[in-house]
C-alpha positions as CSV (number, residue, x, y, z in Angstrom):
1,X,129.0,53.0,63.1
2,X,130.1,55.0,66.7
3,X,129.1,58.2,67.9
4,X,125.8,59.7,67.6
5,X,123.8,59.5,64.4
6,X,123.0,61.8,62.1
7,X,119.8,63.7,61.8
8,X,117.9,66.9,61.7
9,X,118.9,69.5,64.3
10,X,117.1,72.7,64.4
11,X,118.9,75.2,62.7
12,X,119.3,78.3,61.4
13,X,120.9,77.6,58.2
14,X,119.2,76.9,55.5
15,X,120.3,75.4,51.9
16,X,117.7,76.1,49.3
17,X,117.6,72.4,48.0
18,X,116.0,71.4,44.4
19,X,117.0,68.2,43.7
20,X,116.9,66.3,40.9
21,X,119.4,63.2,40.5
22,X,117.7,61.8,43.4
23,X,114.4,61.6,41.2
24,X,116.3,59.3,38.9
25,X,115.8,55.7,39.0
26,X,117.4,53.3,42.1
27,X,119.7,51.6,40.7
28,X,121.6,54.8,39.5
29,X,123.1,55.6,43.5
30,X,123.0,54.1,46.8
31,X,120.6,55.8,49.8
32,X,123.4,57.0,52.2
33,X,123.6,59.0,55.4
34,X,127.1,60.4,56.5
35,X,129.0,58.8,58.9
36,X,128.9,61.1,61.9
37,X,132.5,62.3,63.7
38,X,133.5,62.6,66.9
39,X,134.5,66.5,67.2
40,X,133.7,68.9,64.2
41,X,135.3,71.9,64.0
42,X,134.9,74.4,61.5
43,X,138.5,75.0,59.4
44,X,136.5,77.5,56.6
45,X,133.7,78.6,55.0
46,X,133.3,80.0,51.4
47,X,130.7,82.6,52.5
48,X,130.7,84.4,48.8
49,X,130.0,81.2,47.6
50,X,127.2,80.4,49.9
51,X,125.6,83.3,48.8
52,X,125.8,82.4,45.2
53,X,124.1,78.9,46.2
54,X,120.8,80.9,47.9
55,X,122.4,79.6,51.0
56,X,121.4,81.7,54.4
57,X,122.2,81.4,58.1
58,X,125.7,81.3,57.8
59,X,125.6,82.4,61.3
60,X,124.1,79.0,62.8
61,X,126.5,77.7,65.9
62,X,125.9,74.1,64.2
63,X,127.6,74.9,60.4
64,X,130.7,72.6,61.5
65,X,128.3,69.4,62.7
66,X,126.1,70.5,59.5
67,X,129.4,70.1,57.1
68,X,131.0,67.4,58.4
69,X,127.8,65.0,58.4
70,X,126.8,64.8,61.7
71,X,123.7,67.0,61.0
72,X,121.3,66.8,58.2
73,X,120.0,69.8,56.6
74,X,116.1,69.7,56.1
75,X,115.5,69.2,52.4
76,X,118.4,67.2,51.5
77,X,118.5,64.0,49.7
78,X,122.0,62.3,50.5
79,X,123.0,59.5,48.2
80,X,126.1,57.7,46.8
81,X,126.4,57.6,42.9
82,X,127.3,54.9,40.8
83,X,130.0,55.1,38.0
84,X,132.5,53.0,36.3
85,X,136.1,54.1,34.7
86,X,139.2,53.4,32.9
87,X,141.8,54.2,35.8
88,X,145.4,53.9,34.0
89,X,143.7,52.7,30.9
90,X,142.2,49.5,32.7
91,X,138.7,49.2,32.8
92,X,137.0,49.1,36.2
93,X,133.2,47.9,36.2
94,X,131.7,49.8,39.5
95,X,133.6,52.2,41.3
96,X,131.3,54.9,42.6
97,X,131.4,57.5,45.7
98,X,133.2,55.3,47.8
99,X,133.9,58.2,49.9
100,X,131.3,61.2,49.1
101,X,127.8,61.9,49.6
102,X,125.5,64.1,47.8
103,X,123.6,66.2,49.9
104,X,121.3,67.2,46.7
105,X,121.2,70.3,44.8
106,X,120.3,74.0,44.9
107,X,120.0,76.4,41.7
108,X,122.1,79.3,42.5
109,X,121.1,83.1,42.6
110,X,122.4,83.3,39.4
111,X,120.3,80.3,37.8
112,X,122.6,77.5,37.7
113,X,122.0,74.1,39.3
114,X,124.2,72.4,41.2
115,X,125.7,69.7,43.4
116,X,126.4,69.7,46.9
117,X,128.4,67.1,48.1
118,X,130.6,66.1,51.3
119,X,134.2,64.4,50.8
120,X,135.6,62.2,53.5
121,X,131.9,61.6,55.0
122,X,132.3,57.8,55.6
123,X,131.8,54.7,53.7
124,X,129.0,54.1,51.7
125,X,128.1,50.3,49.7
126,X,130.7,51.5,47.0
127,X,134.2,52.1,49.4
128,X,134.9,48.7,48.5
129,X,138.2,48.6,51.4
130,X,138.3,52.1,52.1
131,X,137.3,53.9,54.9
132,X,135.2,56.7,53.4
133,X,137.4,59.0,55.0
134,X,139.7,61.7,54.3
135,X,142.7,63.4,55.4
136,X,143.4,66.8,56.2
137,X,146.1,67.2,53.2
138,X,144.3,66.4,50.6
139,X,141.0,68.4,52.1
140,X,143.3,71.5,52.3
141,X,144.7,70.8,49.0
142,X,141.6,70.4,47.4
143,X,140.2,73.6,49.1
144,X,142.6,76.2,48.1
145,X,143.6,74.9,44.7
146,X,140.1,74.4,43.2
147,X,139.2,78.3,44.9
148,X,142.3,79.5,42.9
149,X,141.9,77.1,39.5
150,X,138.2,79.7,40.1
151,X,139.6,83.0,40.6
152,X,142.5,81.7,37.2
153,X,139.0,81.6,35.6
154,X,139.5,77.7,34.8
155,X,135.8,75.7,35.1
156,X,136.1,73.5,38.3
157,X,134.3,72.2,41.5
158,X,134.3,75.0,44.0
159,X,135.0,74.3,48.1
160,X,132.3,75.3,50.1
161,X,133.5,74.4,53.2
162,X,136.2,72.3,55.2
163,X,136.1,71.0,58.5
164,X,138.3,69.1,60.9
165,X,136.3,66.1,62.3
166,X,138.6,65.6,65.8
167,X,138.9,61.8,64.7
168,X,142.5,60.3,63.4
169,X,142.8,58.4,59.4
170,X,145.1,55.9,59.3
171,X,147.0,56.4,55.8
172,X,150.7,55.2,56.3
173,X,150.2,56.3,59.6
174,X,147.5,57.9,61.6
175,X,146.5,61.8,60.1
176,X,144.0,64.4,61.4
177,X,140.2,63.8,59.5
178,X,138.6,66.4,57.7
179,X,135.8,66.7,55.5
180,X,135.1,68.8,52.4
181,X,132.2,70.4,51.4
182,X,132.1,70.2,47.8
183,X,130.2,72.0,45.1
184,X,129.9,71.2,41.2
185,X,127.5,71.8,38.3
186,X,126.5,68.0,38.4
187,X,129.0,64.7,39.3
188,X,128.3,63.2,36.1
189,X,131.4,61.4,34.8
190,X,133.1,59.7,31.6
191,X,132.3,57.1,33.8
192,X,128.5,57.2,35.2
193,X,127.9,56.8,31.3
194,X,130.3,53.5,31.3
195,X,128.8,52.1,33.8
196,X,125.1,51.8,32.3
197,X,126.8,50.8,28.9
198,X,129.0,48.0,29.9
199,X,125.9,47.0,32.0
200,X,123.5,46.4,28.6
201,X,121.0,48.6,30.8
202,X,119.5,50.6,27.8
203,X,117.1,52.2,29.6
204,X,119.3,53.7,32.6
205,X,121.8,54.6,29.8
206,X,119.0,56.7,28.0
207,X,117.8,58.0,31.2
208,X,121.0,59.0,31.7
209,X,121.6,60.9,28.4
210,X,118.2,62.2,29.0
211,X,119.1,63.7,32.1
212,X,122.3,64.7,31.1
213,X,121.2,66.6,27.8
214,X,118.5,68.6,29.8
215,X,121.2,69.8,32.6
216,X,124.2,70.8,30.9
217,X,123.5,70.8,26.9
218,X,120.1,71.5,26.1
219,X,121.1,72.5,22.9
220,X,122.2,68.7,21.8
221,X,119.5,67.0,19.8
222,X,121.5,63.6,19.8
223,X,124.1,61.4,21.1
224,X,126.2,62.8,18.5
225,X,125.9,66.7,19.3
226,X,126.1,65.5,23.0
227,X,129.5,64.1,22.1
228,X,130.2,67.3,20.3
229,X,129.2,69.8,22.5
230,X,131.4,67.4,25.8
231,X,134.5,67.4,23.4
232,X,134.3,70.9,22.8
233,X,134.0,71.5,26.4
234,X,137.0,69.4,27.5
235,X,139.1,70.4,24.8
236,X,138.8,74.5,26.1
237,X,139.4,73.2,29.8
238,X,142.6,71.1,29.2
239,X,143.9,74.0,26.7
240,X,143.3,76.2,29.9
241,X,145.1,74.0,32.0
242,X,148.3,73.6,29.6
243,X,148.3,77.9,29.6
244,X,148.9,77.4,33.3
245,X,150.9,75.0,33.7
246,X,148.5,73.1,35.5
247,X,148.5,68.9,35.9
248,X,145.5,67.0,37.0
249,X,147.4,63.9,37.7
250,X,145.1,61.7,37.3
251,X,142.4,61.8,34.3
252,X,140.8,58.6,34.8
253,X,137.4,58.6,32.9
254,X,135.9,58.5,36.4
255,X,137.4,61.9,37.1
256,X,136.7,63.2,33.8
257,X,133.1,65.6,34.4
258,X,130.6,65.7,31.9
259,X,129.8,69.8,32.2
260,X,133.7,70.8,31.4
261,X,134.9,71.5,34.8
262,X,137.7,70.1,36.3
263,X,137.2,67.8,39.3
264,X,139.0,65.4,42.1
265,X,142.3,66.9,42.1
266,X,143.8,64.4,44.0
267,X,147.6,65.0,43.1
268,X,147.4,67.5,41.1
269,X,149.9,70.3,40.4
270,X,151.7,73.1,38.6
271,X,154.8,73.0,37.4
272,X,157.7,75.1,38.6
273,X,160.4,74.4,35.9
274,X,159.0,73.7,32.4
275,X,159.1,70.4,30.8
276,X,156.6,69.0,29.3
277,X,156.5,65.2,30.8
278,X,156.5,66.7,34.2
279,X,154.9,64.2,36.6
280,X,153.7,65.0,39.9
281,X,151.5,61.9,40.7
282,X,152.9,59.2,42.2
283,X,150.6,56.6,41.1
284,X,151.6,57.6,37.5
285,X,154.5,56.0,36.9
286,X,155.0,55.7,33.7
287,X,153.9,58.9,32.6
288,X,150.3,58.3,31.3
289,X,148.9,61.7,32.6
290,X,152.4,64.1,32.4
291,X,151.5,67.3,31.6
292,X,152.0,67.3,27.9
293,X,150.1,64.1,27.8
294,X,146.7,65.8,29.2
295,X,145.9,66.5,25.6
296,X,145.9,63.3,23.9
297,X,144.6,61.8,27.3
298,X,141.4,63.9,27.1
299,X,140.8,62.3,24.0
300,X,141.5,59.1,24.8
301,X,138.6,60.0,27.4
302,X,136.5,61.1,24.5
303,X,136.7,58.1,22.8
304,X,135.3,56.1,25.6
305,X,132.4,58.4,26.0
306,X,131.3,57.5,22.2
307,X,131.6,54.3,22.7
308,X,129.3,54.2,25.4
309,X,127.0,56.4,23.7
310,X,126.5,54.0,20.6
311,X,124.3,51.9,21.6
312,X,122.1,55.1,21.9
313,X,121.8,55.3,18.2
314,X,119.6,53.9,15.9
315,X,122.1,51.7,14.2
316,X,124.9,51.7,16.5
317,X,127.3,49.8,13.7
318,X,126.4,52.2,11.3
319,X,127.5,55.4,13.7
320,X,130.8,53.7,14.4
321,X,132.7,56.0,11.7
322,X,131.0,59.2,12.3
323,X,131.7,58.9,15.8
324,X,135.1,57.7,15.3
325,X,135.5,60.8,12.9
326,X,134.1,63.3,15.5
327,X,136.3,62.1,17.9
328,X,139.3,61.8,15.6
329,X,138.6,65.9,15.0
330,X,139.2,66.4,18.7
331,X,142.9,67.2,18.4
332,X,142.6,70.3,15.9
333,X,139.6,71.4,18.9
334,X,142.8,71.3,21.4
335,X,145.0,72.9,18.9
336,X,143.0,75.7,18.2
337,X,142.0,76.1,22.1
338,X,146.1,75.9,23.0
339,X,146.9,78.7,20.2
340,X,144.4,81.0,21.0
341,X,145.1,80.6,25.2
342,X,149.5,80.9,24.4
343,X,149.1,83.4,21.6
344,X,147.2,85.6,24.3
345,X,150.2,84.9,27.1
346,X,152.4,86.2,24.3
347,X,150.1,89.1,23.6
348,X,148.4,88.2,20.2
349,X,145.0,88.4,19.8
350,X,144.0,87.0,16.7
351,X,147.2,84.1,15.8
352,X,148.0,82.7,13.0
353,X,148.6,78.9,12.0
354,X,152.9,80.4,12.2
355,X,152.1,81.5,15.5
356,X,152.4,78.3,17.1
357,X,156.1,78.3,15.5
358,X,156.7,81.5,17.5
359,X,155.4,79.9,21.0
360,X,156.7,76.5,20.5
361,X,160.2,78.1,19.8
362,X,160.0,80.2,23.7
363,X,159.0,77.0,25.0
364,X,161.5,74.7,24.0
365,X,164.0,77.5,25.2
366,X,162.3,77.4,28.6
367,X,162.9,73.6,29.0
368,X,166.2,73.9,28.0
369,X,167.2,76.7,30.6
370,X,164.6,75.0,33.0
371,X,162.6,78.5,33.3
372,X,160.2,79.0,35.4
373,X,156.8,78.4,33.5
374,X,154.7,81.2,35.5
375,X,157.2,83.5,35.8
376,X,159.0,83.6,32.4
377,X,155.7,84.1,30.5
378,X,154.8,86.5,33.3
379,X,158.0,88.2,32.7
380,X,157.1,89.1,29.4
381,X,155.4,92.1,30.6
382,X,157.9,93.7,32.6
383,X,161.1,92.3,31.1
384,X,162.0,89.9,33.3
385,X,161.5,86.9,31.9
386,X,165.4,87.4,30.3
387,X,166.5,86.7,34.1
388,X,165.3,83.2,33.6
389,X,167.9,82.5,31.2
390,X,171.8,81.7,32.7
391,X,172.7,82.3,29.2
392,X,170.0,84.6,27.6
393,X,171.6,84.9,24.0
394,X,168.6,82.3,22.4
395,X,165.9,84.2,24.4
396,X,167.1,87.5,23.1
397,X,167.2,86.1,19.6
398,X,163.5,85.2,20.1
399,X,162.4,88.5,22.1
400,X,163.8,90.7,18.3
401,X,160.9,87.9,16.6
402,X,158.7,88.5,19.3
403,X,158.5,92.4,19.6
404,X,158.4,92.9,16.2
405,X,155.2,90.4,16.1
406,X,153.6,92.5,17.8
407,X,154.1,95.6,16.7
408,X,150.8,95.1,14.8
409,X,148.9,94.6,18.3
410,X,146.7,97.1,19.7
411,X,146.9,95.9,23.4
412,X,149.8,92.9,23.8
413,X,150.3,94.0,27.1
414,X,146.8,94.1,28.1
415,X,146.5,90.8,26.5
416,X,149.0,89.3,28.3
417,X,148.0,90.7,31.7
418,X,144.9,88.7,31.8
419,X,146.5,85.8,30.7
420,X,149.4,85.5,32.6
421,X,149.1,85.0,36.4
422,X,151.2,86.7,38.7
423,X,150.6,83.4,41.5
424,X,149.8,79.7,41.1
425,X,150.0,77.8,44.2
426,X,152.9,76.4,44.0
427,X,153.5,72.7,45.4
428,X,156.1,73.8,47.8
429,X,153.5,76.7,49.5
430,X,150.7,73.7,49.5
431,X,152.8,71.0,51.3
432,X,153.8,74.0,53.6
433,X,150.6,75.0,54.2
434,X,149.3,71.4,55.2
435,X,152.1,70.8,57.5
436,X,151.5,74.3,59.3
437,X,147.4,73.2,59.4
438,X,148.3,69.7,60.8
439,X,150.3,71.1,63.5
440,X,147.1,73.4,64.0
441,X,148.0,76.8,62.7
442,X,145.5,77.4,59.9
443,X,146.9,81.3,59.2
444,X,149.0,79.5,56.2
445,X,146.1,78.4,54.6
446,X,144.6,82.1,55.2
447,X,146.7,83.6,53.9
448,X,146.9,81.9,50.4
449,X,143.4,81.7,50.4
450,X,143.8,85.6,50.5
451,X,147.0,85.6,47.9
452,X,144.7,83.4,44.6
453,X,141.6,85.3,45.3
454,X,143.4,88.0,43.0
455,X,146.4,85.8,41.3
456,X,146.7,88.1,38.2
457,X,147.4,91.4,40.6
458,X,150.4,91.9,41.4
459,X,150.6,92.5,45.4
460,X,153.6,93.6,47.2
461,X,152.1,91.6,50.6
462,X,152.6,88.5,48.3
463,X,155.8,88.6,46.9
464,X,157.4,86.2,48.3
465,X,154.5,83.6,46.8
466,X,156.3,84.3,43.4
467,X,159.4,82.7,44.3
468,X,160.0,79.2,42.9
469,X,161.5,76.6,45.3
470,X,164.7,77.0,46.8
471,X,166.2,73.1,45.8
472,X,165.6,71.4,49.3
473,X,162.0,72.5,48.9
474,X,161.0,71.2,45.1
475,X,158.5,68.6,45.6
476,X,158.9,65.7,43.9
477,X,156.0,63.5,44.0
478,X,152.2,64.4,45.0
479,X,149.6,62.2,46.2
480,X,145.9,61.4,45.8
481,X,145.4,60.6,50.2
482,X,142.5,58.0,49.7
């Protein structure tokens, strides 16, 4: 390890730490410091969120050393957690926070507990070849899409801060550091429960569940509610996703949270031009996480979580076909969720089973003409979304089905308002907003910061953000920057 190590400075912050994961047994993380850097410089900090989190002394000279490792604030517990996970559908046995630290955990002004954690702060005993360390891309990335996936109203990790740490990543070639500062309502994973299952460890796996029960579903009573109560979760967030457009990239059961929110975005996207196997993700190339895909995926993901809650039961052979049926009911969950979230881009409030006729139909003429997923259903509202069609005879055919649906409405436009966005950030103003931050203009990265606080408003400052990309600017592949 160079530079100077990390310890505690006297400082005016102060993070109102409760933590609780660190009370759980050894062998569930690895003690960790961050690896200090050689510069830190403070890129952004999320000062509505900080008040959220109890945190004060935003105005302390030392915030960029504090989030980027080199300082440690008083009360903080940092650690490294274990997990397992199914990456591409192949089972790993320890993975872990190969490249994270949890500083601990404060519960919020507004109740709610959670995690802390820096991204890119160095290795730790589970980085396996990496170098702990992250690029500026993918912290910039991570940053402004998971702040707008929050104002879209989508559950997710939330960025707390960034910061530049003046030392160079070597990826295919050498890329300015960064850290994030990263804040969730626990890092509990498909995975963390795999881990303790494949393991035999009964006890860590009912600690676990324990744990787990008492921080995000204290109404479950058993495994099997637990399951319940995750599945109904995941099912509403991937629904929400699909209504945006939106493509995680890589659902791995190690990426897959526990509370419902979404988490590591890695390359993730939204799509410009609807079709539903639109891939981003390089890694994914045969398709595994497209974006029509996401919904059978997340069951897939389901599936594993039973299985390593069965040996939680009683009779674990006996519960094999109860759990198998709960987590063969997952699909009409994700049904339901998609009809209710398209039916309301449409402007129907209460659908009906012949409904999903009616939006599959606008769909399918959306792939044909390649519409613009954001903007045609956004263009409902003020009668544009015709101008997405080169030859709109089909799309007026469907409009006559359409307005006379919902006649019987008392607010479609209303409706359709709050579920339509006016922005998404859109790969092409991402990538254009890392290469302006790498060349050391952050006023890019301002400015659509500014734009998705407020994506359902329509904004005249911003509406040039609305426009797809021009063909030389479509991106074609996105990447995770481990």
């Amino acid at each position: 390890m160079s530079g100077p190590c990390p310890y505690i400075w006297p400082m005016t912050l102060h993070i109102p730490f409760d933590n609780s994961y660190a009370a759980l047994p050894d062998s569930f993380y690895a003690r960790v410091r961050p690896e200090p850097v050689t510069a830190p410089s403070l890129i952004a900090i999320n000062e509505t969120l900080a008040r959220d989190l109890g945190i004060d002394g935003l105005d302390d000279p030392n915030l960029a050393a504090i989030f980027a490792g080199n300082a440690i604030p008083e009360g903080a517990s940092p650690l490294a957690q274990l997990y397992a996970g199914h990456q591409f559908g192949q089972y790993n046995p320890q993975l872990g926070d190969g490249r994270a630290v949890l500083l601990g955990e404060t519960v919020g002004r507004d109740g709610i507990r959670r995690d802390i954690q820096l991204k890119g702060s160095g290795r730790t005993p589970f980085s396996r070849m990496g170098d702990g360390r992250a690029w500026l891309g993918p912290v910039l990335r991570e940053y402004v899409i998971s702040e707008a996936m929050h104002a879209l109203g989508v559950p997710t990790t939330r960025a707390l801060a960034a910061v530049r740490t003046g030392d160079r990543v070597v990826r295919e070639q050498p890329l300015p550091g960064a850290v994030l500062t990263r804040v969730a309502r626990s890092h509990l994973r498909v995975g963390t429960f795999q881990v303790f299952a494949a393991r035999g460890e009964a006890q860590a796996l009912q600690t676990l569940f324990d744990y787990a029960v008492a921080r995000h579903y204290p109404e479950a009573t058993d495994p099997a509610t637990f399951l319940n109560a995750v599945m109904r979760r995941q099912a509403a967030l991937v629904a929400h996703w699909l209504s945006l457009g939106f493509i995680h990239g890589v659902m791995n059961t190690d990426n897959c949270s526990i509370s419902g929110e979404t988490i590591d975005y890695g390359p993730c996207a939204f799509m410009d031009s609807y079709h539903p196997e639109t891939v981003y993700s390089s890694i994914d190339r045969y398709g595994r996480y497209s974006y029509a895909a996401q919904a059978d995926i997340i069951v897939w993901n389901m599936a594993q979580l039973a299985t390593a809650l069965l040996s939680l039961m009683p009779d674990p052979e006996a519960a094999v076909e109860p759990f198998t049926a709960q987590v063969h009911a997952m699909p009409d969950m994700i049904r339901a969720e998609w009809l209710r979230r398209f039916a309301a881009k449409i402007g129907i409030a209460d659908p009906k089973p012949e409904d999903a006729a009616l939006i599959g139909d606008l769909m399918t003429l959306m792939q044909t003409a390649k519409a613009d997923f954001t903007n045609t259903f956004r263009g409902l509202i003020d009668g544009t979304a015709r101008d997405q069609f080169a030859d709109p005879t089909g799309f007026d055919r469907w409009s006559n089905i359409w307005q006379d649906r919902i006649k019987s409405e008392e607010d479609p436009q209303g409706l359709m308002s709050a579920a339509n966005p006016v922005l998404i950030p859109r790969n092409h103003q991402i990538e254009a907003m890392i290469a302006a931050s790498v060349a050391g203009d952050d006023s890019l990265f301002a400015r659509l910061m500014s734009a998705y606080a407020a994506p359902f408003d329509a904004n005249p400052d911003f509406e040039d953000l609305r426009l797809p990309p021009a063909p030389e600017e479509v991106v074609q592949a996105t990447f995770c920057g481990t």
